[in-house]
SETORVEX-153967 format. One record per residue (C-alpha): x, y, z. Coordinates in steps of 0.001 Angstrom, whole numbers, padded with zeros to 6 digits, always signed. Layout:
N
XYZ...
END
This chain:
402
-007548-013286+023490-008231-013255+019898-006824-010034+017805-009781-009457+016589-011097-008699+019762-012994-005100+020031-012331-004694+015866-014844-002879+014085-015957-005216+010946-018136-004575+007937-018649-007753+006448-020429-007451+003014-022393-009954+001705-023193-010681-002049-025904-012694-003889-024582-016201-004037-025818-019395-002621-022432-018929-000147-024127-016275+001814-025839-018642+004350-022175-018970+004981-022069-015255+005975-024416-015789+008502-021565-018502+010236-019322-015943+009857-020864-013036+011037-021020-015671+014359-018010-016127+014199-016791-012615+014265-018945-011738+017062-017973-014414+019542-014274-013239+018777-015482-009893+020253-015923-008068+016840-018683-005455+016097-020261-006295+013038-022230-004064+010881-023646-006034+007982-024669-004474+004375-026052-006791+001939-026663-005805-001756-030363-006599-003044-029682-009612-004872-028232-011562-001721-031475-010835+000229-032950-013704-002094-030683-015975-000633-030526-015263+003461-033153-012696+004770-031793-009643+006652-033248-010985+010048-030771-013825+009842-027824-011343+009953-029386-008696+012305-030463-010978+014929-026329-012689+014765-024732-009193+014323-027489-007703+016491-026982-004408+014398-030124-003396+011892-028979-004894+008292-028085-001752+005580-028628-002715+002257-030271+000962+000774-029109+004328+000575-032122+005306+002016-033737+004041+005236-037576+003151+004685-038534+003885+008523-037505+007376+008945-036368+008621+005675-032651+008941+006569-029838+007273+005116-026647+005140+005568-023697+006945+005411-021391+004830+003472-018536+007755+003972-019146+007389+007856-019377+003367+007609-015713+003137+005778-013813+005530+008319-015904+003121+011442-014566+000229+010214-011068-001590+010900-011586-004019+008149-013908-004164+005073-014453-008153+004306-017367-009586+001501-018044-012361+001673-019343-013753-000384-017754-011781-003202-019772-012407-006366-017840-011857-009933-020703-008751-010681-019337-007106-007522-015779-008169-008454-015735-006230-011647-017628-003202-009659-015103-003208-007192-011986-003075-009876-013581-000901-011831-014807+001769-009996-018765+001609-010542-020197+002784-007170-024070+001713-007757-024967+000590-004384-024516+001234-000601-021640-001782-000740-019635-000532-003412-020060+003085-002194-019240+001475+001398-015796+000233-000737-015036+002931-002413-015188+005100+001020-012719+003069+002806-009735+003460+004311-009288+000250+006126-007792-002915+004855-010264-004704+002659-010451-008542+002620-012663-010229-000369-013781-014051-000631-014977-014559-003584-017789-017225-004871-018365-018289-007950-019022-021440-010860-015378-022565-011840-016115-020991-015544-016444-017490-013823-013541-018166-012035-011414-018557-014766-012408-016610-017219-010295-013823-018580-011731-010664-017497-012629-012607-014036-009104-013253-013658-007619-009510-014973-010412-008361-012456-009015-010334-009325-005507-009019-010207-006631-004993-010870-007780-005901-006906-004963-007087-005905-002628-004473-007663-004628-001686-005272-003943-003902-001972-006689-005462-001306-006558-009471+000641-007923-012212-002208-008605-015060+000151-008021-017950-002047-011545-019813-003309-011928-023775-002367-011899-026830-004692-015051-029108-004517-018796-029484-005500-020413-026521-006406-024185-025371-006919-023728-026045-010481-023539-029428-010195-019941-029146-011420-016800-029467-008963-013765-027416-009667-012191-024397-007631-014927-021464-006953-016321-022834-003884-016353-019814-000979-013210-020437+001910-014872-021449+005147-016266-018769+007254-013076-020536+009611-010505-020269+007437-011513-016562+006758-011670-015546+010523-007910-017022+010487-006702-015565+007549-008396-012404+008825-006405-012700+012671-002843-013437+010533-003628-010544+008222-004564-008185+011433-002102-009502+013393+000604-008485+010555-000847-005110+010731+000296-004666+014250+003873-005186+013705+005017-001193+013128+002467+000364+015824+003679+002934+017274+006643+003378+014752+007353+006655+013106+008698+006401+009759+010005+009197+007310+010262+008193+003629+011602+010061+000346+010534+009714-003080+010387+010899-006491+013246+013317-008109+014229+016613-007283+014315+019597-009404+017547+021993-009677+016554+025355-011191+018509+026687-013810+016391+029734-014619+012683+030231-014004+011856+028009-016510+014594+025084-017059+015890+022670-014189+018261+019654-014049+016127+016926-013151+015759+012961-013133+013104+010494-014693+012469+008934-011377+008261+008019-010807+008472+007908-007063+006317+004943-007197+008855+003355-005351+008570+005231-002414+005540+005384-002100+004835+001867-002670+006948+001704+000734+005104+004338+002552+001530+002882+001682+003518-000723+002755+004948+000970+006148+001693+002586+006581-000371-000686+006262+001717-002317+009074+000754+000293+011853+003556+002897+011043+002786+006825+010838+004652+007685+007977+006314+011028+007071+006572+010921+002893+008547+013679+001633+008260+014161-001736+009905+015439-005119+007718+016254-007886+005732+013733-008930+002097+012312-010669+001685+010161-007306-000770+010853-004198-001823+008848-001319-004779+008645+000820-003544+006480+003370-005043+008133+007227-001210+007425+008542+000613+008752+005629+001331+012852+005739+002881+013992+002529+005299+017113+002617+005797+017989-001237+009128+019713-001972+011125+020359-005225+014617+020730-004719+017476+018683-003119+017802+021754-000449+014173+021875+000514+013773+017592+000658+017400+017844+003056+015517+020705+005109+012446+018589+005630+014127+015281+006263+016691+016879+008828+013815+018282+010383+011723+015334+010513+014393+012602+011441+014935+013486+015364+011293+011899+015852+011573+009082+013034+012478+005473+013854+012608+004458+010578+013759+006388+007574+013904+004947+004241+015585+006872+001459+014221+006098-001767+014492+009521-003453+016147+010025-006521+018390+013192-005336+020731+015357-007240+024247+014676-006660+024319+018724-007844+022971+021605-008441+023712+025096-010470+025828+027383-008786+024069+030210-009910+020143+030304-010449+018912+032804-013164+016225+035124-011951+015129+035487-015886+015123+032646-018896+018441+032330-020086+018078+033483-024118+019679+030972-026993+022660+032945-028242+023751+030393-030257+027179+029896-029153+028015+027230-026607+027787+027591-023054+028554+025988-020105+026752+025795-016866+028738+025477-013119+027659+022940-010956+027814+022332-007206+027204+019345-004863+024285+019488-003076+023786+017901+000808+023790+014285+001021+020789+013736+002743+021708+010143+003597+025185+010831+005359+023864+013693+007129+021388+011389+008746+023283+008441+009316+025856+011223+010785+022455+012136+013092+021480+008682+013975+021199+007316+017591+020181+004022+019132+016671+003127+017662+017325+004579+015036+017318+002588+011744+018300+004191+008469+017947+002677+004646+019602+004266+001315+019406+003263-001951+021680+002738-004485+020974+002621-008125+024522+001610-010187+025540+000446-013401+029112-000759-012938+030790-002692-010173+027039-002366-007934+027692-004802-004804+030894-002936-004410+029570+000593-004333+026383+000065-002448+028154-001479+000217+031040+001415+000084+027828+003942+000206+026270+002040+003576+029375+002283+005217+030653+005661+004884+026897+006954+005488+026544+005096+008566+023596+003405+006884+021850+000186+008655+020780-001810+005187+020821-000374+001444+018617-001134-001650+020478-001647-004951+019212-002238-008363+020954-001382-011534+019865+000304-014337+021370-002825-016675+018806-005468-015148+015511-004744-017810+012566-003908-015936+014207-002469-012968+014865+001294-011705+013429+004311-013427+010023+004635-015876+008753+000783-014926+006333-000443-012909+008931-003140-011550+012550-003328-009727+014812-005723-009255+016633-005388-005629+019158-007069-003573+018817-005753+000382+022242-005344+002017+022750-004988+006060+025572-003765+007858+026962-007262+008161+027062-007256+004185+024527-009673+004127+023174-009436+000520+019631-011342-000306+018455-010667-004296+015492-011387-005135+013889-011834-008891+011925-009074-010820+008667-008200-009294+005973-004778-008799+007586-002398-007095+004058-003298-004654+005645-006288-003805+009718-004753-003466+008361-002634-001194+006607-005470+000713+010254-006989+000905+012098-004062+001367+009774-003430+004700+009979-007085+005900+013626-006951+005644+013445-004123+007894+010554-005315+010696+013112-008839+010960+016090-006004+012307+013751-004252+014168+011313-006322+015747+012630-008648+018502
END
């Protein structure tokens, strides 16, 4: 039986002479068992008519806000919850730059904007389109927020011209569509707990010791848990960063005590925990009830440690269990990661260092090199921290999944 079997699919179709190859698909999709609600935006109605697509689908086509009939409308918020995948095809480059850009202008780009599932686009387009500049800085803005590009063809094109542009086959899109679900399954079921972003360590009300850690990081690996079936519990520091992902609850904390509180009590129910916080090692032993005042003299200010949170759960672990640190170095790295998975009873650790450019705090991009318990080290070059946490979470479904 085919894993699309029973999905939920709106398949959006664009003006383009590839849309009689929407009606194949939408077929296509139905005899795998899919229910298919197709929305069409005005300008592809000149190419197929909606009776083509509501007689395969056997759903009424949406294409307004409004329906004509009775006055009511199409609830584009209600349409992107329904829906276990969001695929157009074909994706024209006006719908493209709508899409990457935010402009919400019809019932398919509000249909976008509203949802939550994964969203697969095909485009279609004259090679020129296709490789223009903003075309191109368009299709990457798309992919940078997650969304599946399925790759366009090479061949003859309405133009007359032959060149890459050309639509993938309404085939080759169910099958990237059943390896793409398929992936999603992999985590089902899993419960994962996740830190990010710093912590703050009050001095006085208005002064703290703190880190310049984004959190981008971990959250790149919650959304990236999250995606493959995983309900994910994301505890996090103070950061700039949110999520809207239906599987992803955020607890927001500030200090190292309050993160340790919420992990310890989290982690009895977590199969996976992946600790990508930036923690203080310590904390002041005395908080100030009122600002500290500039004397002008020197001072000094007592620190403690505060709780490891990593030991403390890889002291808590049991069978089933699996349990990730990081460790961000900048002298004698292999050697002190794999000291710190060790001695916290860790199953894998993620180093980077802080002297390999690009990597570690205030970018957009890391640098990593996974370790397991076996000291098994794999590095791997400089990419988004998107696509880390893409490896970072393969590395751990290949120890967990049979």
């Amino acid at each position: 039986m085919s894993v699309l079997n029973g999905r939920k699919i709106v398949l959006g179709v664009c003006g383009s002479i590839a849309a009689y190859k929407a009606a194949v698909l939408t077929r296509l999709l139905v005899k795998a068992g899919c229910s298919v609600r197709v929305v069409m935006t005005r300008s592809a109605i000149d190419f197929v008519g909606p009776l083509t697509f509501s007689t395969l689908s056997k759903h009424p086509i949406l294409h307004e806000f409004i329906k004509s009939e009775d006055g009511g409308w199409n609830n584009h918020v209600e349409l992107g919850l329904w829906a276990d995948a969001l695929v157009v095809a074909p994706c024209s480059a006006n719908t493209l730059a709508k899409f990457a850009h935010g402009i919400c202008d019809n019932l398919l780009t509000a249909v976008y904007l509203s949802a939550r599932c994964p969203v697969f686009l095909a485009p279609a387009m004259d090679l020129d389109m296709l490789a223009h500049p903003s075309t191109r800085s368009n299709l990457d803005r798309l992919r940078s927020f997650g969304n599946h590009l399925i790759d366009t063809g090479y061949g003859e094109l309405a133009s007359g011209l032959t060149g890459d542009g050309r639509m993938a086959e309404p085939e080759e899109i169910v099958r990237y569509l059943e390896d793409a679900l398929s992936s999603a399954e992999k985590l089902r079921g899993k419960r994962a707990l996740v830190t990010a972003g710093p912590t703050q360590e009050a001095i006085d009300p208005v002064r703290y010791i703190g880190n310049r850690s984004s959190g981008k990081m971990g959250f790149a690996i919650a959304e990236r848990l999250a995606q493959l079936g995983a309900t994910v519990n994301l505890v996090t520091g103070p950061t700039s960063l949110h999520t809207s992902h239906p599987h992803i609850n955020v607890t927001q904390v500030v200090s190292a005590q309050e993160m340790y509180d919420a992990c310890v009590s989290a982690f009895p129910e977590t199969d996976i925990a992946v600790l990508a916080a930036a923690v203080a090692d310590y904390r002041p032993a005395v908080q100030h009830e009122q600002k500290i005042k500039k004397s002008g003299d020197e001072t000094s200010l007592a620190l403690v440690p505060t709780k490891d949170i990593a030991a403390a759960l890889g002291g808590m672990k049991k069978n089933g269990q699996f349990v990730v640190g990081f460790a961000l170095e900048t002298e004698n790295e292999k050697d002190n990661a794999i000291s710190k998975l060790a001695s916290k009873n860790l199953d894998m650790i993620v180093l980077n260092s802080l002297r390999d450019e690009g990597a570690a705090f205030g970018h957009d991009t890391n640098k990593v090199t996974i370790i397991d318990r076996e000291q098994n080290a794999t590095s791997f070059g400089l990419k988004s921290k998107k696509e880390v946490a893409e490896d970072i979470v393969n590395a751990i479904v290949e120890k967990i999944i049979d």
